[in-house]
N, C-alpha and C positions, 0 to 999 in steps of 0.2 A: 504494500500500500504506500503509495507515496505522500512524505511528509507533508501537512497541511500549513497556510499561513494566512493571514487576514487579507493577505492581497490578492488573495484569488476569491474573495467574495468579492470584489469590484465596485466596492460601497462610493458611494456621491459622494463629493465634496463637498458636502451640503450640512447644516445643522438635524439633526431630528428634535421634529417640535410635534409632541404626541400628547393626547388626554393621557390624563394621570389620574389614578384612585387612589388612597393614601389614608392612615389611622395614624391615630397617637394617643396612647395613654395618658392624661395631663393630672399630676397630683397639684394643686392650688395651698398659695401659703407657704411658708418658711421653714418648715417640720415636712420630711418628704414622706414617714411614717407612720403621721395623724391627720395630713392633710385631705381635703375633699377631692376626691378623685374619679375622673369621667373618662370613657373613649369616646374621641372626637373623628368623625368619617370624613374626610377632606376629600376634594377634589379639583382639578385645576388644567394648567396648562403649562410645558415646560420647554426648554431648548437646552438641547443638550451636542455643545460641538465638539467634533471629532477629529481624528485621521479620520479618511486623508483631507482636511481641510488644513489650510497653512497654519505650521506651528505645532500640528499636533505629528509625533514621530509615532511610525510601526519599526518593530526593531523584536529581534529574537534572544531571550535572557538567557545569562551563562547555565539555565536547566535545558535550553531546547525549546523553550513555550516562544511562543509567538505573540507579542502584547500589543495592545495600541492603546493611544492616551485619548481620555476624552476631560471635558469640563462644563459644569451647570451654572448656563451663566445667570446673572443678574440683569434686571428688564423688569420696568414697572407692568409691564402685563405678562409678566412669567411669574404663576406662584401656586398655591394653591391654599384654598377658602374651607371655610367649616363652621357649622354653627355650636357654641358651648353651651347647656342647659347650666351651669351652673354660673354662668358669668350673662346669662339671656344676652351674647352680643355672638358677634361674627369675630373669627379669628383668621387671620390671614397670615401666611409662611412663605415667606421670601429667600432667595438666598444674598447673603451678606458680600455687598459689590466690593468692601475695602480686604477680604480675605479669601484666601483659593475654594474654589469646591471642585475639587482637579481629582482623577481616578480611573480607572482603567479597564478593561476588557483582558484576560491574561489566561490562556489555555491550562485548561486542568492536568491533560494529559498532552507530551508533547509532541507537534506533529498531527495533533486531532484539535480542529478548530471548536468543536462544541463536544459535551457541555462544559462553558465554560464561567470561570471568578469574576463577576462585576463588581466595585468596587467605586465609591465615593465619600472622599474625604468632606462634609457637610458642616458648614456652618452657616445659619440660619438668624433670621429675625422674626418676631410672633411680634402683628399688629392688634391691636384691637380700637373699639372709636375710644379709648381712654388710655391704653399700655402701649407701649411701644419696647419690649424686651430683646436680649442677647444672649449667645452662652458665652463662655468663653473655652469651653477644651471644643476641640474637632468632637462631631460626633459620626464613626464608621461604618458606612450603609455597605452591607452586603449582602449576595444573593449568588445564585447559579442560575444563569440563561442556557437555552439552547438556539438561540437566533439573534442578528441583530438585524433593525431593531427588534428588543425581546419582550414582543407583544403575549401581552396575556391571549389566554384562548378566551373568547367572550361567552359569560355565565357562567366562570368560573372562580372560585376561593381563594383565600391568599393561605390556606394552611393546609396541611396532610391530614382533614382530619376535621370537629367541629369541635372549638374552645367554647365554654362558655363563661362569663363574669370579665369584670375589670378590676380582678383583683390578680397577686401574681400567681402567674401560672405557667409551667416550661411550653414552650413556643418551638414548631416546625412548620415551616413555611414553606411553599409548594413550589415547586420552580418558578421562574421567571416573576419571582416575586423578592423583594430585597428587603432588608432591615439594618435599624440599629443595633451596633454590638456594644457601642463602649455608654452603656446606661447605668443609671440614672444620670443625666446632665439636666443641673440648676440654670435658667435663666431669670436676668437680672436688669433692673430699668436700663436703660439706655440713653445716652448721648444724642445730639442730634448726628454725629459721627459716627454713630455705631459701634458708641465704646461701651463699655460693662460698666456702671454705676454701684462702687459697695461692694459691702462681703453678704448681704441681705439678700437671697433669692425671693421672685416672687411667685416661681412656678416650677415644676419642674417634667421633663419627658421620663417615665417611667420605663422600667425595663421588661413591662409583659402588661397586659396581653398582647396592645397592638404597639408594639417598640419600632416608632418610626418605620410601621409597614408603607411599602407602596409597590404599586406596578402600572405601567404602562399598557395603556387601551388605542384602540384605532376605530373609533366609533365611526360610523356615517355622516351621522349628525346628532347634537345635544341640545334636550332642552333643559331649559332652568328656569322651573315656573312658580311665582306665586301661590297658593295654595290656602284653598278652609275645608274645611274637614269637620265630621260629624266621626264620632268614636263611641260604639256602644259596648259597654262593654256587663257583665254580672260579675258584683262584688258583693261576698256575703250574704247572697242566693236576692240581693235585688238590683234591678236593671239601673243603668246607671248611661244619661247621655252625656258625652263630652265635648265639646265646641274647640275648635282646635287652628290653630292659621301658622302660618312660615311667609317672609318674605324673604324673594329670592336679593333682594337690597343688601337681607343680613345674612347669605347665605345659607338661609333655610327654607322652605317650601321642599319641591323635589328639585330632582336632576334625575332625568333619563336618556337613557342614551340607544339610541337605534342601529344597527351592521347591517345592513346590505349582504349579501350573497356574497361578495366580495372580499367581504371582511371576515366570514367564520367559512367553516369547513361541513355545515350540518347541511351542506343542498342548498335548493333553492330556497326562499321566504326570507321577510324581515325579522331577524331575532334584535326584542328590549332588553333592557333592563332598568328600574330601578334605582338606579345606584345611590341615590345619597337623599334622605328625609329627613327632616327637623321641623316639627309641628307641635306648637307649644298652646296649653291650656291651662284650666283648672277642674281638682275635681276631690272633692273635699273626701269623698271615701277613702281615696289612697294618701289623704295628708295634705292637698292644697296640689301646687304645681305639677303640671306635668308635661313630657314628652314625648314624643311619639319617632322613634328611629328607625330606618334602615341598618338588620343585623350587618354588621363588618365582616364576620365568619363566611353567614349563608346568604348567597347572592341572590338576588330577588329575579328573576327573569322572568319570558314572557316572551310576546308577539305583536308583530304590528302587520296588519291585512290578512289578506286569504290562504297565504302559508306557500304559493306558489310563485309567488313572485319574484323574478330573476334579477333585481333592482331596485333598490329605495324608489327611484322616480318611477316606477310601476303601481305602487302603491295606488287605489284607487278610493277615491275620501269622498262621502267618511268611512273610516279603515276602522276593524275592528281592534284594538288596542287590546290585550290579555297581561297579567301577571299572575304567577305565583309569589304573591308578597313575603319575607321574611323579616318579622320587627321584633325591636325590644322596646319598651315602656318605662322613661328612666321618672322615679316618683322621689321624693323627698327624702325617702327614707333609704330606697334601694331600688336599683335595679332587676325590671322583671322582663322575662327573655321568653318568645313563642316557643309551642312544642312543635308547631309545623307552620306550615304556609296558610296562608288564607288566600282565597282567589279573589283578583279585581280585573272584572271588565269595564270596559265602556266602547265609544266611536269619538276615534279622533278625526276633527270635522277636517282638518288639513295639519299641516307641520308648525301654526301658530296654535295651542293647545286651549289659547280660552276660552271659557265655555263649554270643555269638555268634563264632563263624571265618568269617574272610575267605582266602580260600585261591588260591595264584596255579596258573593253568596257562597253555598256549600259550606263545608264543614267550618264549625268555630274553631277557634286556638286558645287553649291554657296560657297563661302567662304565670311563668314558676317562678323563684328565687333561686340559687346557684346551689340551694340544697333542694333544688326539688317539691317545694315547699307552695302551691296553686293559691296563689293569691287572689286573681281575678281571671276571664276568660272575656276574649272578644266574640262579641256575635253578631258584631254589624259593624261596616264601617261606608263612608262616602265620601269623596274626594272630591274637590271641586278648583280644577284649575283655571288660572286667571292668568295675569299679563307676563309676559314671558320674555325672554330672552333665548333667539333660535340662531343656530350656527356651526358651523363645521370645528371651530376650536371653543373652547371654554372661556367665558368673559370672566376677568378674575378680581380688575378691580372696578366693575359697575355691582 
């Protein structure tokens, strides 16, 4: 077999600027082992330049591997958004223009181009409409690709496997899927220079469940829509409505994102997903606040039209929209996580979504505790999307 090298995939001198899906465990507060602690589901849009574009070298290490350099640069519309239930704002993650996010692509086995070590030395900035924080150590994203770009398969997990809680728990991540390794890292006010402020953390990136996960998607098209919401749910054997809204302003409502035939490997049809909900209410049964998430683990998917179509632009509207929802329910006290999927239909009247319901019927869902513990159960839910934001990349700071 003849020894392999990056130059025989024939890559573009071009940047890769691809959707991104992304978690972070965030502990709140100065105590990173008492603090209030949430996963946050992010998503965004990123640019990542490479070899062969100028400055970046491909070159063979004294093992025989075959490496090339890449870097995540800096760009007011490269980042990626999330909404916090415990902060009710939007949190936004940049990476830091005055320090490297430089790292590599590096053959596992040498001579054999895949699977291979991706690697990104990461330091970042966390915005919010009041914080504006730093870290100050590198924090070390890695992962094993089999492609570049090392597109996730779409409707698929970021783990070997389904975790449940946001508490710590040992972490295996599924290919083409990367992480944090050098965690917990403290971030700390910030400079308008993007220096670290103090020996005072105000937050910190935990090291499980979702330790700076992310991967790389290659959607069709994304939408990010405002969102109300009816939530029914039995609590304590009585029915219980909940009124529920996200805006997509504060990066909450949904995000879903539609493949083309193109984009997956399943045949013909449009496969959804899902990908990212934050829908906040009240509801005094479960303690006063609540919200309603997109699980990180299990990925919500679905369909868009009549299941034959060779093309997003085939699509014929109004298209039937499907999902198998997968949610947790973050409440005051604790996090409550489905025992399965709930089904949401509706007709999306075109590719601007408002005006469109998604509507649950068939089976209800348990919502347990991380001991198994049936706190409440959904038996109805209704979506009601409004003004949107539609486009082939992700808008990250509208």
């Amino acid at each position: 077999m003849a020894r392999e090298t990056y130059e025989s995939l024939n890559l573009a001198p071009k940047p890769i600027r691809p959707h991104i899906l992304a978690a972070a465990t965030i502990v709140y507060g100065d105590d990173y082992y008492n603090g209030r602690r949430e996963t946050i589901n992010l998503s965004g849009f990123v640019q990542m330049n490479k070899w062969p574009m100028p400055g970046f070298e491909h070159r063979v290490d004294e093992r025989g591997r075959s490496v090339f350099d890449t870097e995540l640069i800096s760009a007011p519309e490269v980042g990626i958004k999330g909404f916090s239930y415990e902060l009710n704002d939007r949190i936004q993650i940049l990476s830091n223009p005055l320090l490297p996010n430089t790292g590599h692509v590096r053959q596992i086995a040498p001579g054999k181009n895949f699977p291979a070590e991706f690697h990104i030395q990461r330091f970042g900035i966390l915005e919010t409409s009041t914080l504006r924080l730093v870290h100050r150590n590198v924090i070390d994203i890695y992962g094993v690709v089999d492609a570049i770009p090392p597109f996730k398969k779409p409707l698929t997990g970021g783990y070997l496997g389904v975790p449940r809680g946001d508490q710590p728990i040992e972490l295996v991540q599924a290919p083409n899927v990367v992480r944090g390794t050098t965690l917990p890292e403290a971030w700390y006010p910030s400079t308008d220079g993007n220096e670290p402020i103090g020996i005072v953390p105000t937050v910190f990136f935990a090291d499980s469940p979702a330790a700076c996960m992310s991967m790389l998607v290659d959607p069709s098209m994304i939408i990010q829509t405002s969102t109300e919401a009816t939530l029914v749910l039995e609590v304590g054997g009585r029915t219980v409505k909940v009124e529920l809204s996200g805006s997509h302003n504060l990066a909450a409502g949904m995000e879903i994102l539609l493949f083309g035939p193109e984009k997956h490997d399943e045949g013909v049809g449009v496969l959804a997903q899902l990908a990212r909900v934050a829908l906040v209410g009240e509801c005094a049964e479960l303690g006063g606040r609540v919200m309603l998430r997109a699980s990180w683990p299990k990925p919500s998917g679905g369909s868009l039209g009549e299941g034959g179509e060779d093309s997003l632009s085939r699509v014929k509207f109004p298209g039937d929209l499907h999902f198998d929802a997968e949610f947790d329910l973050v409440t005051p006290h604790e996090v409550l996580y489905s025992t399965n999927s709930v089904h949401l239909a509706g007709k999306l009247s075109d590719l601007d979504p408002n005006g469109t319901t998604l509507t649950m019927s068939g089976t209800d869902a348990a919502l347990v505790t991380t001991g198994d513990e049936v706190k409440a159960r959904i038996t109805g839910l209704t979506l009601a999307m409004r003004e949107a934001i539609v486009g082939e990349h992700a808008a990250v700071n509208v």
